[in-house]
Structures are given as structure tokens and as C-alpha cells.
C-alpha positions in Angstrom: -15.2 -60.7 25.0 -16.6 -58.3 22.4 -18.7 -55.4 24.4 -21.4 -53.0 22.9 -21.4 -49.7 23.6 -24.1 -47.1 22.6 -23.1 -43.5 23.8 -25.6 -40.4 22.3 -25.5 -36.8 23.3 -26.7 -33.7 21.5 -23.8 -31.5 19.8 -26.2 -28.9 17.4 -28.6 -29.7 15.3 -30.7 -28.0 12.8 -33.4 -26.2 14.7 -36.5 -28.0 15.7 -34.1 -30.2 16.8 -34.9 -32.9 14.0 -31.6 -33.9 12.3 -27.8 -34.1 12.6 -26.6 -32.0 9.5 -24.3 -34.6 7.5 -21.1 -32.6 8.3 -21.1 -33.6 11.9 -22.1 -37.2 10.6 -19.1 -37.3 8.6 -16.6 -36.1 11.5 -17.8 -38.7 13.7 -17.3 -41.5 11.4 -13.8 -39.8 10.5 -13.3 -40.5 14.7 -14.2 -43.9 14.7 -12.7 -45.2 11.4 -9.4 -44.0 12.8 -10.4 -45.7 16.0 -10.7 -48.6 14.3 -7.8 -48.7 11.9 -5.7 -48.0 15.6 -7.4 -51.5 17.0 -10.1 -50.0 19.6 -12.8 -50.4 17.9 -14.0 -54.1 16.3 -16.8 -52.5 14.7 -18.9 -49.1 14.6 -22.0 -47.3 12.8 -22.8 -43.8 13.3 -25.9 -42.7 13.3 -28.6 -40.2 14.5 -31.7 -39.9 17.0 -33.5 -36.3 16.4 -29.9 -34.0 16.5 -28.4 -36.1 19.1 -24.9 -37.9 17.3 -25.2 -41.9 18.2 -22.0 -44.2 18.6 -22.7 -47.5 18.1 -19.4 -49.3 18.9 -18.0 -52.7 19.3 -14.9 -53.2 21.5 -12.8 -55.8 23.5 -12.0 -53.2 26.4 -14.6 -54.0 28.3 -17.6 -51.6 30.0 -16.8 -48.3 31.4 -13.8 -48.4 29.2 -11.9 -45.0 30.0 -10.6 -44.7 26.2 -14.1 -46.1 25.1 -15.5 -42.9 26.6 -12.4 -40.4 25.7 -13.6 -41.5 21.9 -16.5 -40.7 22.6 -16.4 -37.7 23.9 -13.2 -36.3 22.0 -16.0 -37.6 18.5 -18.6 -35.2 20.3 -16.4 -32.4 20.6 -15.4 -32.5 17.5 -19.0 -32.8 16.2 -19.9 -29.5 18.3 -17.1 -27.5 16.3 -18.5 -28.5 13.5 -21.8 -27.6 14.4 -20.9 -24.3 15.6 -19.1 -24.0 12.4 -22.5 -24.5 10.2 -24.0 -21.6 13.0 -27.3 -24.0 14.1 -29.1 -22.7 16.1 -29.1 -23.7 19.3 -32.3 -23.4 21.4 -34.3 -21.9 18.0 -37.5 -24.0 16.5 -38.5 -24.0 13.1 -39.5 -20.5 12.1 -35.8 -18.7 13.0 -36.4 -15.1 11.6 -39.4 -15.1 13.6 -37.7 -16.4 17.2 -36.4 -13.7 19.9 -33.0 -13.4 19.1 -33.6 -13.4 15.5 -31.4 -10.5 15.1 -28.5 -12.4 15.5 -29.7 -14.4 12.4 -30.1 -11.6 10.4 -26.9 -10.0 11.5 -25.0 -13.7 10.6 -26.5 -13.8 7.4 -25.2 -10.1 6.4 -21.9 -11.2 7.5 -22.2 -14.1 5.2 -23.1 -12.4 2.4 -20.6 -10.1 2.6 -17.9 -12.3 2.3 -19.3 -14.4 -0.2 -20.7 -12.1 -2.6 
């Protein structure tokens, strides 16, 4: 019996909380290719609501599926490193060098550009 599962949870987003930056798109259909080429998954799209990462999964193990959920949640983890990688944000809205803690912005940006330039 083929089961549907749809797990979401937020891993970093830009700020506003609007969109899932296309890096931590790309790990999380990395996760679930391989799952799928290993036989867990029939089927899977990846896909987005606001910043929050969305499985979309068909399976035959069943619901509650404890390596249906390790997937999962191994694919979020993975999608949070990335995430912290790209520095988003957390918790910032759309103007971020005019939020309290901007400093932190300004003080990742010189970091940046010191390395890169």
C-alpha cells in the first residue's frame, strides 16, 4: 500500500520569512533522490511554504514510519547547515541593517569582504 507523507518545518529562510533560498532546496532533493535510488521512497517533490522546506513523499512503509521520519528529519538538518551556511537571518524582517542586532550584519559583511576581496 503506497502511503503519502507530507512533513514541513522551518530550517532558515531569507528574512521576512518569504522563501527557501534554492541551496537548501537543492540539499533536500539531494536527500530524497538518494532515498529513492536506496528503495524508500516510490516517489518525492520538494518544495516550499514561506521558508518552511516541504517533503512530499510516497512510500510503502507505512504511517509513522520511523525511517520515514529519520529522512526527514536527517533532510532538515541538513537544510539548517546550509542555511546557517548562507548566514539568514533568523528572527530579522525585511529591512536587516535597520533591525536591533544589525551590528552583527555589519560585522558579517566586513568579514566577508575581507576574505573575498
Amino acid at each position: 500500500m503506497i502511503t503519502l507523507s507530507a512533513i514541513k518545518t522551518d530550517v532558515g529562510g531569507y528574512v521576512g520569512h518569504s522563501s527557501s533560498h534554492p541551496e537548501v532546496l537543492e540539499k533536500a532533493q539531494e536527500y530524497l533522490e538518494r532515498a529513492k535510488k536506496d528503495g524508500l521512497l516510490v516517489d518525492f517533490h520538494v518544495t516550499r511554504c514561506g521558508d518552511d522546506l516541504q517533503l512530499i513523499m510516497t512510500h510503502e512503509q507505512g504511517e509513522e514510519n520511523e525511517q520515514i521520519h529519520k529522512l526527514a528529519w536527517d533532510t532538515f538538518v541538513a537544510g539548517t547547515e546550509v542555511a546557517k551556511k548562507l548566514k539568514l537571518y533568523e528572527g530579522f524582517y525585511h529591512e536587516i541593517f535597520n533591525e536591533p542586532g544589525r551590528e552583527q550584519v555589519f560585522a558579517d559583511m566586513e568579514a566577508w569582504l575581507a576574505t573575498h576581496i
